[in-house]
N, C-alpha and C positions, 0 to 999 in steps of 0.2 A: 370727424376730429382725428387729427392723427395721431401716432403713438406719440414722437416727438413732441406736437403740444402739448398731451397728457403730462407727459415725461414733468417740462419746465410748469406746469401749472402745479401738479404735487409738491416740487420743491418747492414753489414761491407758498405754499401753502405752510408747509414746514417751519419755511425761512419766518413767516408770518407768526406763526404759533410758537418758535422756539425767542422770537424778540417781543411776543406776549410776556413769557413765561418771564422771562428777564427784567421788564418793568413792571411785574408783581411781587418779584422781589421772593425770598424765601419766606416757606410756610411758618406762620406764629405757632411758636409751643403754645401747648392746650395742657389746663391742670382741671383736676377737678378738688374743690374744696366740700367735705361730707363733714356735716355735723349730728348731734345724737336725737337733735330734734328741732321745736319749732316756737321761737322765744325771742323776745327783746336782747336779749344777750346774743344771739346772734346774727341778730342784723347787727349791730356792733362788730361782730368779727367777720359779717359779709364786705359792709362797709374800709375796713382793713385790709381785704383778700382786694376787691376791687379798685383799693387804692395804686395796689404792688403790682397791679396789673398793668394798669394804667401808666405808672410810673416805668414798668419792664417790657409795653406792650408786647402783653401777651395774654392769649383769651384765658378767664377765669367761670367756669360755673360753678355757681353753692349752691349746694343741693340740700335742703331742711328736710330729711323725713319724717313721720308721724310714729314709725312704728322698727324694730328689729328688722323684720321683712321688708319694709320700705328702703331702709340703710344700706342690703345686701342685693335690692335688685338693682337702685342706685351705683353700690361699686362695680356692679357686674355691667351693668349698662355704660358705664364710663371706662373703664378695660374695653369693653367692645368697640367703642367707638373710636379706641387706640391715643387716648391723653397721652401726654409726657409726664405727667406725675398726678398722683394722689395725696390729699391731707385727707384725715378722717380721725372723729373724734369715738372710739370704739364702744359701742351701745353694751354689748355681752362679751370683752374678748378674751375671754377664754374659751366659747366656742365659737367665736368667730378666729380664733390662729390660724388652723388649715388656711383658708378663705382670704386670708390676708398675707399670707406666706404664699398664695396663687401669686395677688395682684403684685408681691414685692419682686417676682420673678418675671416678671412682666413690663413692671413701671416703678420710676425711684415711688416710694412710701415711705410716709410720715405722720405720724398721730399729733392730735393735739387738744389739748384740755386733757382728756381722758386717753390713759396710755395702752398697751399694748405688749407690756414689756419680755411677752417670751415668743414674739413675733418677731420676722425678720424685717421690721421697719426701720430705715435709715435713723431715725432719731424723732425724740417726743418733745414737743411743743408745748408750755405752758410750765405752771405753778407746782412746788411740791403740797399736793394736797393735802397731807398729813398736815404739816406744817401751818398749813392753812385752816385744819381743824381745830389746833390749837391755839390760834390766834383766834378765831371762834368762841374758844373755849376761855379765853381771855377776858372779853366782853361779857359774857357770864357772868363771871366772875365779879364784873366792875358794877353789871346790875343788881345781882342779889349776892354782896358781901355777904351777908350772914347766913348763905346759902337756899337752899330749895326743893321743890319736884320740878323738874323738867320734863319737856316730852319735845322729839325730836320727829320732824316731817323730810320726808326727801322725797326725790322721785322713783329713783329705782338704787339697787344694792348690787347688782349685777355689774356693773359698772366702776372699773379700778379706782378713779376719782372720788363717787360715792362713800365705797367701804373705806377708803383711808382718812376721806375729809370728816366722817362720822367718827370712828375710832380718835382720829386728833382728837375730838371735843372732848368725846369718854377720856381720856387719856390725860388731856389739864385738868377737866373738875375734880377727878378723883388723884391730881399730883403723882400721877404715874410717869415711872423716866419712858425716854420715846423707843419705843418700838411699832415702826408702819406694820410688822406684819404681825402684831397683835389681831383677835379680833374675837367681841363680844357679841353673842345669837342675839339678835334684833327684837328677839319675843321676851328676851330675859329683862328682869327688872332689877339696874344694877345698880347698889348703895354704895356709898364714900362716907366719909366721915360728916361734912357736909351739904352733901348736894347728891339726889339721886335722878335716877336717870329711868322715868315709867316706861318706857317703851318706844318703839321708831315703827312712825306710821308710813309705809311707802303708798305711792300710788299714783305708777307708772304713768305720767305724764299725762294724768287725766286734771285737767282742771278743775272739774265737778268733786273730781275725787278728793283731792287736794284740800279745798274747802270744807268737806262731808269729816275729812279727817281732824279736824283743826276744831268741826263742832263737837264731833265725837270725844276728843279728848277732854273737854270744856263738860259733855254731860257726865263721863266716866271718874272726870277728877275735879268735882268743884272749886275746889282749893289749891290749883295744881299756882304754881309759881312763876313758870314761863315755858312760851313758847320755840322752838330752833326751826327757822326755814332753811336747809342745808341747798335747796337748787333755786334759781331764779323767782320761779312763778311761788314758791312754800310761801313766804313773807306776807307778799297780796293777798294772799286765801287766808293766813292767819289776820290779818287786820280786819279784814270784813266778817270771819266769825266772828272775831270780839267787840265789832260793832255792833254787828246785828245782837250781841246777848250783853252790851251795854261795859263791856267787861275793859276797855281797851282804860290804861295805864297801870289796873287793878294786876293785869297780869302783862309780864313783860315781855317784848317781840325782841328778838337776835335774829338779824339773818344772813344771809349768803347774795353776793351778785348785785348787781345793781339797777333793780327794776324803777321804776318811775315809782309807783306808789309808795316804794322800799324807800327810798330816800326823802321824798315827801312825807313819810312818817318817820323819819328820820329831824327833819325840818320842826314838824310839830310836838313830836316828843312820843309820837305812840310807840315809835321804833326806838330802841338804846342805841344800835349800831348793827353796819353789815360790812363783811369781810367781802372786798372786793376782786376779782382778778382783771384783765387785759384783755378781754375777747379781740379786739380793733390789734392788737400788737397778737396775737395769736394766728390771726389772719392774713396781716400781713408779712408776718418772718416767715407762714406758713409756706405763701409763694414764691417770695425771695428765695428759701433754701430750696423750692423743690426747681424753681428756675436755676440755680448754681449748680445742681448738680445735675442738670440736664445737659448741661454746658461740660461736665466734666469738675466742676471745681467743687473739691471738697473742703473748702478752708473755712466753710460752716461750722463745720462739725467736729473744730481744732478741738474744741473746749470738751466733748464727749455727746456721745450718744441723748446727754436731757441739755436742754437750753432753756434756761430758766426765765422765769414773766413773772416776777412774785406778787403775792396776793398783798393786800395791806386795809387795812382799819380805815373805817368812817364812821366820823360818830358826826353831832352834830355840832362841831366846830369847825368840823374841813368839809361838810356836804356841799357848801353852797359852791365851792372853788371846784369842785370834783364835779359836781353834774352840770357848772358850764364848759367844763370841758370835754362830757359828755356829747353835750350839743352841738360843740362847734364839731365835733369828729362827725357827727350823722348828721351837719348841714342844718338842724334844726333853730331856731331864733330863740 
């Protein structure tokens, strides 16, 4: 073979691969959408992310993890593999700042649901929680007018969404003016004039736990007044302790999110009501803004740094309009 044919076969080879590359077209931005864990509420806002993807082709992975550790190998793994943006709903962020102040020097970032706010994250996605505590704390109210004992379940406290959407509720029962960065020890047992507050059972996204909590407070307060599921799954585990202990209208359910049982007991009356937010619109502004500014365009973020999804009441007048439009978002009949 001689040098000469060498010569023209590498060019054509070139020629060949540089008019591949050409009818491939440029490479799709890659995001990664991180949420705080693993829930009907957010395939709702996978469902969301995957819409905007589809609608912006451009690849989307949501990544549900189990645990803190799961979240952080997650961000670190999707940084490695060089995305064009991060959404991430922040499990602990106050010791996850460092950690997030890597990835924001790295890749645009953005929080949502749960914020981040003395992180260097382009802007926070979702509801003001407080707010939404107290539209919670609303509902209360409308159940046991002549007041009560309460006892309030969540998952974890660690988490800026958590402490603020709890504090709202303390904060209406007791007609306190709004202050978010109030905040009352979880262990303390706090009285108002009418309505007191025994205690906030967490338990960190264990479902078992969840439940174990919802019996416990049922054996510790016979007489207690009602129950608060501040995170998705609280609601479900409170309905089924006070099934199983015969208790369900005797004591009343308030919750959070919109789990199928939650609104089914909504439907039948076990539930009063639950303060809903937008997981599906969380998801999808999430990728929208982090594709605009991948592109350079900040006209996102005209409005400031929070871009609000406000939370809002269902009782059982507006369930049945609310969770068909549930369905028709996740495809369901």
């Amino acid at each position: 073979m001689t040098r000469r044919f060498l010569y023209t076969a590498v060019l054509a080879a070139f020629s060949l691969l540089a008019t591949s590359c050409r009818d491939a077209g440029p490479a799709k931005k890659r995001y990664a959408y991180v949420t705080n864990g693993v829930a009907e509420f957010w395939t709702l806002a996978e469902a969301g992310a995957n819409k905007a993807g589809t609608e912006l082709d451009v690849d989307v992975s949501v990544l549900m993890p189990g645990s803190l550790t799961d979240q952080k190998n997650m961000l670190e793994d999707a940084l490695t593999r060089g995305v064009d943006g991060i959404a991430v709903s922040p499990i602990d962020p106050v010791n996850q700042t460092d950690m997030l102040n890597r990835i924001a020097g790295a890749a645009n970032l953005v929080t949502h649901d749960s914020d981040a706010p003395d992180s260097d994250r382009k802007a926070y996605i979702g509801m003001d929680n407080y707010k939404a505590g107290r539209l919670c704390g609303q509902l209360i109210k409308e159940a046991l007018p002549e007041g009560g004992d309460i006892m309030i379940l969540i998952g974890r406290m660690e988490q800026d969404n958590s402490r603020k959407r709890r504090q709202g509720v303390i904060d209406e029962l007791l007609d306190r003016s709004s202050d978010s960065s109030r905040f009352d020890p979880p262990s303390e047992v706090i009285k108002g004039e009418k309505y007191t507050i025994l205690g906030t059972l967490t338990d960190s996204f264990d479902l078992a736990k969840a439940k174990a909590n919802a019996e416990d407070a049922l054996s510790r307060h016979p007489d207690i007044s009602a129950m608060v599921g501040l995170f998705a799954y609280n609601p479900p585990a409170i309905i089924q302790a006070l099934e199983q202990a015969g208790k369900i209208g005797a004591v009343k359910i308030i919750g959070f999110d919109e789990d199928e049982q939650t609104l089914a007991g909504i439907q039948s009356g076990a539930v009063h009501g639950t303060v809903v937010q937008n997981p599906y619109e969380y998801g999808y502004q999430s990728v929208k803004l982090l594709n605009q500014l991948a592109g350079g365009d900040e006209s996102g973020l005209a409005g400031g740094e929070f871009i609000s999804i406000p939370g809002r009441q269902i009782r059982k007048d507006t369930v049945d309009a609310f969770w068909a439009d549930l369905k028709e978002k996740l495809g369901k009949e």
